[in-house]
Jmol script that loads the backbone (N, CA, C; Angstrom):
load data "model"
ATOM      1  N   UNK A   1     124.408  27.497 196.326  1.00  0.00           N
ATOM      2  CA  UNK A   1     123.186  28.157 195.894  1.00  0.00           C
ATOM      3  C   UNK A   1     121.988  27.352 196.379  1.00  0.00           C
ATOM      4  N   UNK A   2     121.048  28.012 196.780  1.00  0.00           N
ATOM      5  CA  UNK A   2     119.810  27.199 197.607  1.00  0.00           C
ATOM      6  C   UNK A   2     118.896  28.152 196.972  1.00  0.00           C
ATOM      7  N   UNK A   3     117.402  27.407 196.473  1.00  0.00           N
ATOM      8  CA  UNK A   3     116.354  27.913 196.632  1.00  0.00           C
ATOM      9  C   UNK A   3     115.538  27.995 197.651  1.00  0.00           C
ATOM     10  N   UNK A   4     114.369  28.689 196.813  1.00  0.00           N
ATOM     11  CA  UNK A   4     113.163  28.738 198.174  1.00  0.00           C
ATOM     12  C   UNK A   4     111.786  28.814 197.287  1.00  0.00           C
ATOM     13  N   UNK A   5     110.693  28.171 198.003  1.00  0.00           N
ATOM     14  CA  UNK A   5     109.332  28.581 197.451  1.00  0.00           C
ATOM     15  C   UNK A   5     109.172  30.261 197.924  1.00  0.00           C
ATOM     16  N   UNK A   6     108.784  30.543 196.388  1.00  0.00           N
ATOM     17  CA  UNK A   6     108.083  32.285 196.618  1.00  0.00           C
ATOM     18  C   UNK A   6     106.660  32.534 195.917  1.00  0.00           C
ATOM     19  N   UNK A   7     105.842  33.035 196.474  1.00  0.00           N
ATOM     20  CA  UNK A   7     104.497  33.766 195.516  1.00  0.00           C
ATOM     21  C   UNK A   7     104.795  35.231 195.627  1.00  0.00           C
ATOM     22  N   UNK A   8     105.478  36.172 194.304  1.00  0.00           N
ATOM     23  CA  UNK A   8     105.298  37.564 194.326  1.00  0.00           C
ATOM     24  C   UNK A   8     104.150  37.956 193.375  1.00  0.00           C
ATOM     25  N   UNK A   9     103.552  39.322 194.266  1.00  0.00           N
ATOM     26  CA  UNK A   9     102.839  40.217 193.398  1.00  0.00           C
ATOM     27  C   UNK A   9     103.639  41.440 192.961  1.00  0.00           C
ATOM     28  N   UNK A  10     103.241  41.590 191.726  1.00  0.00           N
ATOM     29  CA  UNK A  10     103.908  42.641 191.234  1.00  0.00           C
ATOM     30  C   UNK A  10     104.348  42.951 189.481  1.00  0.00           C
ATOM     31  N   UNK A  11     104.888  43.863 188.906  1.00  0.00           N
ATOM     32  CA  UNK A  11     104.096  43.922 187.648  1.00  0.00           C
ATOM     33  C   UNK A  11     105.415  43.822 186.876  1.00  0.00           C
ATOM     34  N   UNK A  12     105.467  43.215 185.733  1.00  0.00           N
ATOM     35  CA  UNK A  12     106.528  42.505 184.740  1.00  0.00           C
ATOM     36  C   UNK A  12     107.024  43.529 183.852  1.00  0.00           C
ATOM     37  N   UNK A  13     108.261  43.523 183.580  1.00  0.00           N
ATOM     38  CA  UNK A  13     109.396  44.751 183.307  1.00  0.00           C
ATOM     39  C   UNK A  13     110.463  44.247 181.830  1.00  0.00           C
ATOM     40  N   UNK A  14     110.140  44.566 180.740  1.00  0.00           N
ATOM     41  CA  UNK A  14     111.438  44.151 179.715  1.00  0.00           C
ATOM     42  C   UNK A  14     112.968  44.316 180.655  1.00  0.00           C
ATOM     43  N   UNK A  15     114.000  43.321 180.466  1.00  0.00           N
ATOM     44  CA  UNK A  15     115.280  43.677 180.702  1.00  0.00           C
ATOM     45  C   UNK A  15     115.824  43.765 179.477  1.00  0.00           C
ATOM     46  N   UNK A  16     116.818  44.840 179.428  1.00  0.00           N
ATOM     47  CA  UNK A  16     117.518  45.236 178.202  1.00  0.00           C
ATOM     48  C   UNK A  16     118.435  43.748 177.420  1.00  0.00           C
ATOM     49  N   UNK A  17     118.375  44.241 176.672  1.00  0.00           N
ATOM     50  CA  UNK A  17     119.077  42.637 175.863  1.00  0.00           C
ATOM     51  C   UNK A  17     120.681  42.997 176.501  1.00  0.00           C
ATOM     52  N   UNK A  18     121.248  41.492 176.182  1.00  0.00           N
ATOM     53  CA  UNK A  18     122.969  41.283 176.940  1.00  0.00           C
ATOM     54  C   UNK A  18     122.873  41.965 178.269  1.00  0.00           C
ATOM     55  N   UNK A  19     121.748  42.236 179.179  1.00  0.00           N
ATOM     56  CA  UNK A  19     122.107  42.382 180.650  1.00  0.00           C
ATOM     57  C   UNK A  19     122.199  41.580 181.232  1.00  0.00           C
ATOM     58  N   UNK A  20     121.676  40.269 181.447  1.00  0.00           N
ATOM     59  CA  UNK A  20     121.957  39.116 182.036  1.00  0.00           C
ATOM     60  C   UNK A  20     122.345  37.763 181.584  1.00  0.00           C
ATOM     61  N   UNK A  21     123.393  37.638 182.341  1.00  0.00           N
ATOM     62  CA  UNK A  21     123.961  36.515 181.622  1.00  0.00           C
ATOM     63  C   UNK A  21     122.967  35.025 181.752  1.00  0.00           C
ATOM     64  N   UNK A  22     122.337  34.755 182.445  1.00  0.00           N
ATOM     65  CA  UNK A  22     121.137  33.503 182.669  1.00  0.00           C
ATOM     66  C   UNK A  22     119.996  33.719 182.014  1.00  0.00           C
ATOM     67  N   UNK A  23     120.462  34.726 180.864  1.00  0.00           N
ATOM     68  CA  UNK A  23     119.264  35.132 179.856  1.00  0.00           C
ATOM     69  C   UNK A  23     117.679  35.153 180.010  1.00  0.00           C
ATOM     70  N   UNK A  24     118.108  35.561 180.937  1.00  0.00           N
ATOM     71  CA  UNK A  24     116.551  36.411 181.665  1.00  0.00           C
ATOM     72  C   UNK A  24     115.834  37.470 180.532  1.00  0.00           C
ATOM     73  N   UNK A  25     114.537  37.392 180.256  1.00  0.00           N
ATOM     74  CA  UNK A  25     113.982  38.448 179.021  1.00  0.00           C
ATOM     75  C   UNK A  25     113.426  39.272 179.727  1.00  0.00           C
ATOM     76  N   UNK A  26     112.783  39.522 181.513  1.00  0.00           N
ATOM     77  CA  UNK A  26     111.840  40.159 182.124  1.00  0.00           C
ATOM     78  C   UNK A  26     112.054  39.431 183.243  1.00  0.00           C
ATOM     79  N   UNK A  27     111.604  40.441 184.197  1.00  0.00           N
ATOM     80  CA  UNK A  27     111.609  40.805 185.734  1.00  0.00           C
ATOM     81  C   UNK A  27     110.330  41.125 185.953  1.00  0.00           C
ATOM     82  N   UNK A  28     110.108  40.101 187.263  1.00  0.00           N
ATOM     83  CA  UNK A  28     108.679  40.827 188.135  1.00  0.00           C
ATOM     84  C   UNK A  28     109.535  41.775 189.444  1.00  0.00           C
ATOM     85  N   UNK A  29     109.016  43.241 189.429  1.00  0.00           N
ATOM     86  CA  UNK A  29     108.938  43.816 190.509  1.00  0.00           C
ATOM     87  C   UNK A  29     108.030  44.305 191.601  1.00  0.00           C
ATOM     88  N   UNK A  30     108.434  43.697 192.883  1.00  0.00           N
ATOM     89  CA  UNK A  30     107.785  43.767 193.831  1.00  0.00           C
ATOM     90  C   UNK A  30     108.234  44.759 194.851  1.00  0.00           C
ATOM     91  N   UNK A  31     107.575  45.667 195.288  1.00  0.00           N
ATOM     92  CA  UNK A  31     108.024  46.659 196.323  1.00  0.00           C
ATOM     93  C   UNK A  31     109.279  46.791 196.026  1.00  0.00           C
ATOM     94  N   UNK A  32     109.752  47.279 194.938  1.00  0.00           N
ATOM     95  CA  UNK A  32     111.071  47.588 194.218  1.00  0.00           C
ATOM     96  C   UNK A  32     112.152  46.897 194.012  1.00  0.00           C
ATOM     97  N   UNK A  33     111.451  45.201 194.145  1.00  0.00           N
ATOM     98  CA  UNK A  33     112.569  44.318 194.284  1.00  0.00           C
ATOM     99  C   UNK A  33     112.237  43.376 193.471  1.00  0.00           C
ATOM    100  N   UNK A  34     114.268  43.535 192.583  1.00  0.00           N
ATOM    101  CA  UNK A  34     113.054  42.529 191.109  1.00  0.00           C
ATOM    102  C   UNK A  34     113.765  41.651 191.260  1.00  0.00           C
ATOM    103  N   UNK A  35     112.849  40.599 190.889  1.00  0.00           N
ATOM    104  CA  UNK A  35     113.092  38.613 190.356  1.00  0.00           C
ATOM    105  C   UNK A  35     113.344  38.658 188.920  1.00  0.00           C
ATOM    106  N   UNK A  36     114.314  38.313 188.635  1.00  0.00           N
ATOM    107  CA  UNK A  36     114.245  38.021 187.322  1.00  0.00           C
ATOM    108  C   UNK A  36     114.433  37.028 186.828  1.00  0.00           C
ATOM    109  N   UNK A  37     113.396  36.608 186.132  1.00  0.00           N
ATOM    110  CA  UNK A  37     112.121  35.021 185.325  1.00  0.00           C
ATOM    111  C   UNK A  37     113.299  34.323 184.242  1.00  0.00           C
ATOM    112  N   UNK A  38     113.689  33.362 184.845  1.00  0.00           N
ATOM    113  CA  UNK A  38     114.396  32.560 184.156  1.00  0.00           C
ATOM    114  C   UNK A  38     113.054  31.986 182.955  1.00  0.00           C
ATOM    115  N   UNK A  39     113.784  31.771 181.869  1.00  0.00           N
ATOM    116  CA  UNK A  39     112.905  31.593 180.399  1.00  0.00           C
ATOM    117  C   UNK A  39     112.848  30.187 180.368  1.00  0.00           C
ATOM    118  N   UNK A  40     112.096  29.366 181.691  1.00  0.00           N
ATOM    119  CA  UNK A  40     111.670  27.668 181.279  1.00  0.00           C
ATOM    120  C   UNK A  40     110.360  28.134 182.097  1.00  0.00           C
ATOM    121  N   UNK A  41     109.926  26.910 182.061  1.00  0.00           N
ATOM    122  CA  UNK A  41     108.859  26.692 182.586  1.00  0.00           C
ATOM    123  C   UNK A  41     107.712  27.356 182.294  1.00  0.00           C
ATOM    124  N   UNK A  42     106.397  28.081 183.173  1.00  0.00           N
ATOM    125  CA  UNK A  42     105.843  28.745 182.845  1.00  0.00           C
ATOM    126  C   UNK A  42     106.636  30.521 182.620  1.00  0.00           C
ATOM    127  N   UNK A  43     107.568  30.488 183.169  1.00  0.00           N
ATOM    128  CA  UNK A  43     108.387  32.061 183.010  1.00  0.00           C
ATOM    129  C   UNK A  43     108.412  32.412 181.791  1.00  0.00           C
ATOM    130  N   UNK A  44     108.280  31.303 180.848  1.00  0.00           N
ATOM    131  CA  UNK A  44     108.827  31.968 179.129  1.00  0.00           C
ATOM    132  C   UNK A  44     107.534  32.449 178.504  1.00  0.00           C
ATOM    133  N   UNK A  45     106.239  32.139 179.517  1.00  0.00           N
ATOM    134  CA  UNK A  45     105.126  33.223 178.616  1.00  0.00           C
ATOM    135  C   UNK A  45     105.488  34.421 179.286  1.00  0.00           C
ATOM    136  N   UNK A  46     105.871  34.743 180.324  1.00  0.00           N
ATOM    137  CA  UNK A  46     105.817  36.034 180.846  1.00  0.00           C
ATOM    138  C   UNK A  46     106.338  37.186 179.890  1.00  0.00           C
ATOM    139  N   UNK A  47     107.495  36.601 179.177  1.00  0.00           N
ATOM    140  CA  UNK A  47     107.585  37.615 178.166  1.00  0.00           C
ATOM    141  C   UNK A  47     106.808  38.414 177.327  1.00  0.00           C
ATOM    142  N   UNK A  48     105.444  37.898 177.096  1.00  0.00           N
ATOM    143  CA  UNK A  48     104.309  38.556 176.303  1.00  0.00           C
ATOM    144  C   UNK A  48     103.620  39.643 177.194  1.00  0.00           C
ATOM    145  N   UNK A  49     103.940  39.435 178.416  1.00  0.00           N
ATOM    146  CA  UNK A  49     103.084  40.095 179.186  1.00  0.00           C
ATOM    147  C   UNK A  49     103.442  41.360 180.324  1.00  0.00           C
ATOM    148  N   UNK A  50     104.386  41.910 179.123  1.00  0.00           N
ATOM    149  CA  UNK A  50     105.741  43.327 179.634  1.00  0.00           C
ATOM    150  C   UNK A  50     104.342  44.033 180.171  1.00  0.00           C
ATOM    151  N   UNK A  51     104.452  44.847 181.150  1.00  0.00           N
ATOM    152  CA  UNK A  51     103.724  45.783 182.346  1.00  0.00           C
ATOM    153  C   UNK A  51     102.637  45.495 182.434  1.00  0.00           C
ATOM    154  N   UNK A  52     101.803  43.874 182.288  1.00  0.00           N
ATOM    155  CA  UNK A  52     100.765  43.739 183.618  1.00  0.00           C
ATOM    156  C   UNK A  52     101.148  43.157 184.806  1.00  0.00           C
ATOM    157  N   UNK A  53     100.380  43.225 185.491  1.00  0.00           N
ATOM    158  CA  UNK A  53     100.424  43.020 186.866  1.00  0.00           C
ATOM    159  C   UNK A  53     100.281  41.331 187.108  1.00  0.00           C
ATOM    160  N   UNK A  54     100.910  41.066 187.968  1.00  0.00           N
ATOM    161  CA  UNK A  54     100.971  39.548 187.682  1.00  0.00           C
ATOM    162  C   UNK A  54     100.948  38.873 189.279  1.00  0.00           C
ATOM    163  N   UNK A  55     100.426  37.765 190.248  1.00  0.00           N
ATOM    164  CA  UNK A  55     101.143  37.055 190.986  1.00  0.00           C
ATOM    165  C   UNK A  55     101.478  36.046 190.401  1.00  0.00           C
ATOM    166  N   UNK A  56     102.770  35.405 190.847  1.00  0.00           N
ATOM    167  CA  UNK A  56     103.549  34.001 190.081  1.00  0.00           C
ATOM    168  C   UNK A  56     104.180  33.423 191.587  1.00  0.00           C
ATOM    169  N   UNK A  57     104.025  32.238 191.049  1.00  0.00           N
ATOM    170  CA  UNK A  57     104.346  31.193 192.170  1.00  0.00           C
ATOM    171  C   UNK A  57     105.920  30.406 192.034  1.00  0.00           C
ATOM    172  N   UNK A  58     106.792  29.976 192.887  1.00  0.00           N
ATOM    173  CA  UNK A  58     107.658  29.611 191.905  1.00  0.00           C
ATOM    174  C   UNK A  58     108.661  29.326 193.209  1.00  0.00           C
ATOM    175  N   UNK A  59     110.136  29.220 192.801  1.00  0.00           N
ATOM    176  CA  UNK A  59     111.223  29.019 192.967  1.00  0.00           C
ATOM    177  C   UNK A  59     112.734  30.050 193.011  1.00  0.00           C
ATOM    178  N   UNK A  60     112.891  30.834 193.845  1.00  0.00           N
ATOM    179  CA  UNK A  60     114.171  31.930 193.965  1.00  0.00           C
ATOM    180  C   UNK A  60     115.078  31.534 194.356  1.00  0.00           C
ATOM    181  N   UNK A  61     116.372  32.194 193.949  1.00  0.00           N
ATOM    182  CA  UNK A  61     117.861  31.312 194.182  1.00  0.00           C
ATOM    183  C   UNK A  61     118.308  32.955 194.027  1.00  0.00           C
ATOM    184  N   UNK A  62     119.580  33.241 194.978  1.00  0.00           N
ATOM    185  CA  UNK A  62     119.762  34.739 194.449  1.00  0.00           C
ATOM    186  C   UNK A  62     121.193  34.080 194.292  1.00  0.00           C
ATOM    187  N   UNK A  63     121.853  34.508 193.402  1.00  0.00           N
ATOM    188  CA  UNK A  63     123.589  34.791 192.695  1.00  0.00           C
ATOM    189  C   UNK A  63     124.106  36.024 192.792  1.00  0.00           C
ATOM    190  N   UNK A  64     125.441  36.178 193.581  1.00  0.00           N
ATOM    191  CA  UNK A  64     125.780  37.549 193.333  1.00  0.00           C
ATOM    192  C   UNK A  64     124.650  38.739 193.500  1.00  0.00           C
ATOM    193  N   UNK A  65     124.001  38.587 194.510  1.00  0.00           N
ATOM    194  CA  UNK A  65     122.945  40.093 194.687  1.00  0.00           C
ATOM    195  C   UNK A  65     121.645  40.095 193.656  1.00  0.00           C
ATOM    196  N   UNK A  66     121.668  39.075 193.081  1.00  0.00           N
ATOM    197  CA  UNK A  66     120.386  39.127 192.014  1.00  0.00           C
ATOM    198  C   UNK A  66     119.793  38.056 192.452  1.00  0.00           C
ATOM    199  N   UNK A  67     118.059  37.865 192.366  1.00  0.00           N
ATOM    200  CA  UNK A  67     116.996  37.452 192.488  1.00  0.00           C
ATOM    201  C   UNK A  67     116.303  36.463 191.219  1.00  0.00           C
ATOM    202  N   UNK A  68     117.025  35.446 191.270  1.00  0.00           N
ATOM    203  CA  UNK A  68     116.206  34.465 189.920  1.00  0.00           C
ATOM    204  C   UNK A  68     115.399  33.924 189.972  1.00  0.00           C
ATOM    205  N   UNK A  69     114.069  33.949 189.950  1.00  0.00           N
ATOM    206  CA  UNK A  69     113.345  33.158 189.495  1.00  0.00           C
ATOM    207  C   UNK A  69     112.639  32.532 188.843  1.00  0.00           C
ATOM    208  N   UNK A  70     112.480  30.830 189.249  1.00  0.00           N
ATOM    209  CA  UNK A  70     111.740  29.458 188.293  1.00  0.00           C
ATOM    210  C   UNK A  70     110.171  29.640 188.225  1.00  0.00           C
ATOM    211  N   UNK A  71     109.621  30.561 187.845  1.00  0.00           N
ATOM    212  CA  UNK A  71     108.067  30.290 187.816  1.00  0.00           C
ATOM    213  C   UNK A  71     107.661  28.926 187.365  1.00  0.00           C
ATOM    214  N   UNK A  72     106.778  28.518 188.446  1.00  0.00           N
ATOM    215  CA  UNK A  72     106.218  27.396 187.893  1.00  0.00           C
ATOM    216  C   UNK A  72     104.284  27.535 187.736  1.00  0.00           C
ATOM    217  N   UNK A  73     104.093  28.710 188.241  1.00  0.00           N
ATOM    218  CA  UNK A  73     102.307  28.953 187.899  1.00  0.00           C
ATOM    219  C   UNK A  73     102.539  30.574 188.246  1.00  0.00           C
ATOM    220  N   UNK A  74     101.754  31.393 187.387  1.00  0.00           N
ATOM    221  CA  UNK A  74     101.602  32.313 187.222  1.00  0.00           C
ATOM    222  C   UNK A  74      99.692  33.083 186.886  1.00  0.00           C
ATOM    223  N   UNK A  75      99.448  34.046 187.431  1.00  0.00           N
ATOM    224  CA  UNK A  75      97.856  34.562 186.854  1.00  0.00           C
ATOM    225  C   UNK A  75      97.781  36.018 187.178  1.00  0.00           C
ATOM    226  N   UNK A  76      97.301  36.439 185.864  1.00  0.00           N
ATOM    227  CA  UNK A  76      96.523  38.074 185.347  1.00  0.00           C
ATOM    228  C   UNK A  76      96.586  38.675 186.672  1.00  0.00           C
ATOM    229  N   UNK A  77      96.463  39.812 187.262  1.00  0.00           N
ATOM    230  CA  UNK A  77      95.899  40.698 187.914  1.00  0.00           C
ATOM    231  C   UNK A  77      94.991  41.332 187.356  1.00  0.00           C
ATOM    232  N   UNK A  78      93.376  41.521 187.563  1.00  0.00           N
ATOM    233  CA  UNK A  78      92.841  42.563 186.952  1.00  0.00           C
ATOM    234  C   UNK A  78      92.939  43.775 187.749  1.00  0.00           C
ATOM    235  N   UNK A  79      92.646  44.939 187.202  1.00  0.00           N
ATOM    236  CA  UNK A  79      92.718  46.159 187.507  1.00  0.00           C
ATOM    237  C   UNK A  79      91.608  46.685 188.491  1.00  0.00           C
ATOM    238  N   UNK A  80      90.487  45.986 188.821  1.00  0.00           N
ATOM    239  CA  UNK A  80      89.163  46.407 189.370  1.00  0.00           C
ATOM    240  C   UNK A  80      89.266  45.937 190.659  1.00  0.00           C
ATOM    241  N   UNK A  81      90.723  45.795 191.268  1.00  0.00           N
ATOM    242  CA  UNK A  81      90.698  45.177 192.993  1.00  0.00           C
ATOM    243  C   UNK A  81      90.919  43.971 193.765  1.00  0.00           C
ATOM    244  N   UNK A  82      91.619  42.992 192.340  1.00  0.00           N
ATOM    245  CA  UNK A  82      92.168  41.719 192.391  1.00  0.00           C
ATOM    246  C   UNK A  82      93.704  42.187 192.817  1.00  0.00           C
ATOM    247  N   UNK A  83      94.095  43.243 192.423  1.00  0.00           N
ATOM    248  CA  UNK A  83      95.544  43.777 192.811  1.00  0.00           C
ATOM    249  C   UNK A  83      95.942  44.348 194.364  1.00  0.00           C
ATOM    250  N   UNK A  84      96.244  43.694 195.073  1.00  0.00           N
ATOM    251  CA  UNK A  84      96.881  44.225 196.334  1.00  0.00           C
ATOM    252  C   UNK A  84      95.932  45.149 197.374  1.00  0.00           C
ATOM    253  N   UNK A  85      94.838  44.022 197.330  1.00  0.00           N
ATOM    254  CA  UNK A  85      94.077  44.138 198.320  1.00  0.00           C
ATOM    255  C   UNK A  85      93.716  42.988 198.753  1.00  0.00           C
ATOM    256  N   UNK A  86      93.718  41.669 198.718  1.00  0.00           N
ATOM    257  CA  UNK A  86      93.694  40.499 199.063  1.00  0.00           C
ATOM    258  C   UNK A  86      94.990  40.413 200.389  1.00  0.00           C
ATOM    259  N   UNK A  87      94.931  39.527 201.547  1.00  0.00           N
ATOM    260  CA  UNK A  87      96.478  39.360 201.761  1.00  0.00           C
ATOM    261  C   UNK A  87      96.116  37.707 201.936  1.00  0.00           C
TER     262      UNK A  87
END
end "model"
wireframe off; spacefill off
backbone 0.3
color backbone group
């Protein structure tokens, strides 16, 4: 298993309880491809913050076809054009 540095944009998703075994609480999805926020670091506020829009900075390792990631800095999207118009 190898990581990698990642920055995704994209907006934060409840996962159903007992779906993942690395007890993941929420997923950022990006262009339909979700990371799902291991609960250390900064990842364990993300839980408060089910469907805003978010970029997070961090650490991905994929297992078996899934996308984990270590957020280690995360910030708001506002709605007025901070969202996915920057590149």
């Amino acid at each position: 298993m190898s990581t990698s540095s990642i920055t995704v944009r994209g907006y934060v998703e409840a996962l159903p309880r007992k779906k993942d075994e690395r007890q993941a609480r929420v997923a950022i999805v990006q262009d339909e491809v979700e990371y799902r926020v291991l609960t250390k670091g900064a990842g364990a506020d993300l839980a408060d913050e089910v469907s805003a829009q978010v970029e997070a900075s961090g650490t991905v390792e994929e297992l078996d076809g899934i996308n984990y990631m270590t957020v280690r800095s995360y910030r708001l999207l506002d709605e007025d054009g901070d969202w996915g118009g920057k590149a």
